[in-house]
Each structure stands twice: as structure tokens, then as C-alpha cells.
N, C-alpha and C positions, 0 to 999 in steps of 0.2 A: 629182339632180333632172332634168337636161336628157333622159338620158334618152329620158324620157317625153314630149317634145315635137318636134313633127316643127316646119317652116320650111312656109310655103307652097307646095303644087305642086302646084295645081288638082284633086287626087286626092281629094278630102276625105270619101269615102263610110264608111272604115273608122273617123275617131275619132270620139269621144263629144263631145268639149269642145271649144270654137272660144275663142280669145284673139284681139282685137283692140279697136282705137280706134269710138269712135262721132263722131257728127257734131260734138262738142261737145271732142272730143280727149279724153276716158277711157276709159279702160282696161276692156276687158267681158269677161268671161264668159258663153260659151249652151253651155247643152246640148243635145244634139240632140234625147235626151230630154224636154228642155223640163222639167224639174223643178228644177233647183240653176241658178244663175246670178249674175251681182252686177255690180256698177259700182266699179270699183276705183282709186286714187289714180295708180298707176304697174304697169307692165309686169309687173315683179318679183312683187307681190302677189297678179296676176291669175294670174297661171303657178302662184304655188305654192297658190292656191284649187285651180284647177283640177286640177294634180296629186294632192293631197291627198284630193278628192273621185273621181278614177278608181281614188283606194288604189296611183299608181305603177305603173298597168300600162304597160309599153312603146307609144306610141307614139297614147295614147288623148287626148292635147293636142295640135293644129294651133293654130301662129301664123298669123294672117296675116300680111305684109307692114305694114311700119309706116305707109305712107302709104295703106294701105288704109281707105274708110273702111266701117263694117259699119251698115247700114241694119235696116228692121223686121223681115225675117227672114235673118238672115247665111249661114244655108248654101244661101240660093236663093240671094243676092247673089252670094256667091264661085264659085257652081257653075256657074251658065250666062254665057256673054259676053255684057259688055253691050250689044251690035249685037243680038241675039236680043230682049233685054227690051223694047227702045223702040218695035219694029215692032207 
């Protein structure tokens, strides 16, 4: 399963499925898609939703960082520095 899961590196144009923490400390799934997604108990869970629904293709789950936290839309959040958003 690992795999299929990349580590954060600001790169995140190529996956489908973003894994991370919300405001409230659980565990989410987005798709870039916007179609499949979920709010999950723990990490483990969220990864193998994730996996499962890209069908295991190499490389189509980004983690973020664990102390990342992922706001209303996660792939603006992660994608631009936040010095850019505030001005």
C-alpha cells in the first residue's frame, strides 16, 4: 500500500487524493476531483480510503505533513505560501 502514497513536497499537481488533519484533529480525505472524500478516525484509515478509491495507482495519495492543518480548500492551502494568501 505505501506505494501509492507520496510524503509532502509542495509538488502536489500530479495526485488525485490529498490525506490530512482538519482543524479539529481528523483525519480527511479530498479529492481533487471533488467527488469521493471522508472524515476518518485515524491516518491508517484515511490512506487506505484513499488508496482503494485511486484503485493503487503509484503515487495518486499526497500526505501532508502531520502538523499540517487542511482548511476549506486543501489543495489552494497546501499550494501557495501562506505570505501570498494574507496580502
Amino acid at each position: 500500500m505505501a506505494y501509492a502514497v507520496k510524503k509532502h513536497d509542495n509538488s502536489n499537481n500530479c495526485y488525485r487524493f490529498l490525506v490530512g488533519r482538519n482543524i479539529d484533529g481528523c483525519w480527511i480525505v479530498c479529492d481533487r476531483q471533488r467527488l469521493v472524500g471522508g472524515l476518518f478516525a485515524d491516518k491508517q484509515s484515511a490512506i487506505h480510503f484513499a488508496v482503494a478509491q485511486s484503485e493503487h495507482q503509484p503515487g495518486a495519495v499526497w500526505c501532508a505533513e502531520d502538523d499540517n492543518c487542511l482548511l476549506a480548500d486543501p489543495w489552494q492551502d497546501l499550494s501557495e505560501p501562506s505570505y501570498r494568501r494574507r496580502a
